[in-house]
One Martini backbone bead per residue (centre of mass of N, CA, C, O) as a GRO file, in nm:
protein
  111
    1UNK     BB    1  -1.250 -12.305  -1.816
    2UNK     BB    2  -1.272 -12.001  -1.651
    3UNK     BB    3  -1.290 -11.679  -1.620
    4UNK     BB    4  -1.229 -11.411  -1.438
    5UNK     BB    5  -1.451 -11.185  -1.433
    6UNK     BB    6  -1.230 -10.948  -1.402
    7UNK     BB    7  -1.048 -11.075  -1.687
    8UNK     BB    8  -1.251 -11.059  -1.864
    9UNK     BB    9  -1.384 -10.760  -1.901
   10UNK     BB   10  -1.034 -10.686  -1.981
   11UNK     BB   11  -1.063 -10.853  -2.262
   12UNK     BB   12  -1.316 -10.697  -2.366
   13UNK     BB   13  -1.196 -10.399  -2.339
   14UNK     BB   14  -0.943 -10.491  -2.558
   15UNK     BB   15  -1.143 -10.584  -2.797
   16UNK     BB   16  -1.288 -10.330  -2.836
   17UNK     BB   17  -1.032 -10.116  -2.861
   18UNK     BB   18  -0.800 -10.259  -3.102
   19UNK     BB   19  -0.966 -10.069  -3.338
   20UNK     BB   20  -0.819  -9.799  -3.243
   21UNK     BB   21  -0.551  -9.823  -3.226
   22UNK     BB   22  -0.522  -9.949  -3.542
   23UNK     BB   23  -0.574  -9.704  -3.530
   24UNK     BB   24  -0.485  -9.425  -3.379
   25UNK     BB   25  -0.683  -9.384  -3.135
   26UNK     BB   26  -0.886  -9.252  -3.306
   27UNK     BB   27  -1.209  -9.143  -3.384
   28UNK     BB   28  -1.398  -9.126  -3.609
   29UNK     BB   29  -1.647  -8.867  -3.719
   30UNK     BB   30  -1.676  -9.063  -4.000
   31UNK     BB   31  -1.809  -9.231  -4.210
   32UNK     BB   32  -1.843  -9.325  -4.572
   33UNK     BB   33  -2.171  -9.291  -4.540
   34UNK     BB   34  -2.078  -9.018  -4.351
   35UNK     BB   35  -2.022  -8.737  -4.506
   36UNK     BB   36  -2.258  -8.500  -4.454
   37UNK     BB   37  -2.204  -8.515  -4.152
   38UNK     BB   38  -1.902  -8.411  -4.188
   39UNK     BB   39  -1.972  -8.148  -4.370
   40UNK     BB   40  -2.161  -8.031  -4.141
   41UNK     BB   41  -1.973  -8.024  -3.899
   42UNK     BB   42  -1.773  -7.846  -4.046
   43UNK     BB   43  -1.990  -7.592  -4.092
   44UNK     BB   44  -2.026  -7.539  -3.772
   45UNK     BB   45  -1.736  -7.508  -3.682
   46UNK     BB   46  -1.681  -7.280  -3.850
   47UNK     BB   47  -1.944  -7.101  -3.743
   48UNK     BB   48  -1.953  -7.188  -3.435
   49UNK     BB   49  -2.235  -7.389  -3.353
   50UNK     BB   50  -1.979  -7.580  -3.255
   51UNK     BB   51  -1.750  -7.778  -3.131
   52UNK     BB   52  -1.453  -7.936  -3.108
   53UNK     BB   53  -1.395  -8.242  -3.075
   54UNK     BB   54  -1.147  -8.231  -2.885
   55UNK     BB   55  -1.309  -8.098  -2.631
   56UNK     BB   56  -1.544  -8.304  -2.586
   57UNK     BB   57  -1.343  -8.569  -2.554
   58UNK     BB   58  -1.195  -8.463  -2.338
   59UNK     BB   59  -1.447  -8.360  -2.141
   60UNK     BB   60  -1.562  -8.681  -2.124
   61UNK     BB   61  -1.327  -8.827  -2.011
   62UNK     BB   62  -1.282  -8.674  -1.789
   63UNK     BB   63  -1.587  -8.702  -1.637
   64UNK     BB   64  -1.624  -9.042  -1.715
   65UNK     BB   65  -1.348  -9.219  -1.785
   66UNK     BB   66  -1.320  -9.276  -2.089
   67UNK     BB   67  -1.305  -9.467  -2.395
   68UNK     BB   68  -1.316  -9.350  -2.717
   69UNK     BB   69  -1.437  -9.549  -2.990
   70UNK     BB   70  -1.745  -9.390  -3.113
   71UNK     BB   71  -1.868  -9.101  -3.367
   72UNK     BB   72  -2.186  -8.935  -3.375
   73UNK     BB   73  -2.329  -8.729  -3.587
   74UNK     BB   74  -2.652  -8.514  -3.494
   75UNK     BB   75  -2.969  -8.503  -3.496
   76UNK     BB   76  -3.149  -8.383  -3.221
   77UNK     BB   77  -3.406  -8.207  -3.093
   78UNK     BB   78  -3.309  -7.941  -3.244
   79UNK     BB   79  -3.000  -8.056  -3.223
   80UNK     BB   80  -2.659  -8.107  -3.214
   81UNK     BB   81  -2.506  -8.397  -3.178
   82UNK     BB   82  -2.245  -8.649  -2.990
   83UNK     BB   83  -2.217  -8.993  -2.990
   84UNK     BB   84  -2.042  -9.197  -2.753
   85UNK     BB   85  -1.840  -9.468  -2.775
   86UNK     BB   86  -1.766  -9.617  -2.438
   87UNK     BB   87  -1.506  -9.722  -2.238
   88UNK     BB   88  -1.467  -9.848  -1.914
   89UNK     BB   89  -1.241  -9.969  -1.682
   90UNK     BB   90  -1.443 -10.215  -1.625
   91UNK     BB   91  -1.572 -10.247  -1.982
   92UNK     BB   92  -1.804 -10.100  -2.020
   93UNK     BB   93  -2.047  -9.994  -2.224
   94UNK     BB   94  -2.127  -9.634  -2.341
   95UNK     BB   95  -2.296  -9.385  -2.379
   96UNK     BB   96  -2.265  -9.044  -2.500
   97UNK     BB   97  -2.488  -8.747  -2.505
   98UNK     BB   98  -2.390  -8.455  -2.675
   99UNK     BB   99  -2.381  -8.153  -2.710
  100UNK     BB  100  -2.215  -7.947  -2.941
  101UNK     BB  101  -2.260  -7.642  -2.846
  102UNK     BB  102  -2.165  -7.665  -2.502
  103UNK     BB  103  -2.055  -7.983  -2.409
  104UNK     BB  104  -2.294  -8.135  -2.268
  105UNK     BB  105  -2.439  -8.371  -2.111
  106UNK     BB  106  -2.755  -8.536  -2.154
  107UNK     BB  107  -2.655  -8.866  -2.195
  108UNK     BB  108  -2.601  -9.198  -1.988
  109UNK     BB  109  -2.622  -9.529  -2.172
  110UNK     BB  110  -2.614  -9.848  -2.121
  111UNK     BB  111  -2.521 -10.131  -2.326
   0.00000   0.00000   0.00000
């Protein structure tokens, strides 16, 4: 017997959100390989040149519907940007591209 659709999706959607949660609901800026990314993102949030992780986040939830799981923070074609992986409440997993310095949203892509 399989579940339904629309159950199955809310199973995915919580099984993706569980190590969110058991880390305390917010996702790391950085894992411990991404040190340099991390001590980089900081001395440009120091500097102006980019925004604070917390209104990135705040103002992507609130535009795009969902929950951020993972954030990599990167150089991409000359700026530097904040990628995104969101759970959206249907379930489906998306990529989301902010710049870091407008908090523009650049692209959205389903995984």
């Amino acid at each position: 017997m399989t579940a339904h659709p629309t159950r199955r999706r809310f199973l995915l959607a919580l099984a993706a959100a569980l190590p969110v949660l058991a880390a305390g609901g917010w996702p790391a800026v950085a894992r411990a390989d991404d040190d340099d990314d991390h001590e980089r993102a900081r001395r440009l949030l120091r500097s102006g040149e980019i925004r604070p992780l917390s209104e990135i986040l705040s103002s992507v939830e609130r535009s795009v519907g969902g929950r951020v799981l993972d954030v990599d923070f990167e150089r991409d074609d000359g700026r530097y940007v904040y990628e995104l992986k969101m759970v959206m409440p249907s379930g489906r997993v998306r990529e989301v591209t902010v710049d870091a310095a407008t908090a523009r949203i650049i692209e959205i892509e389903d995984d």
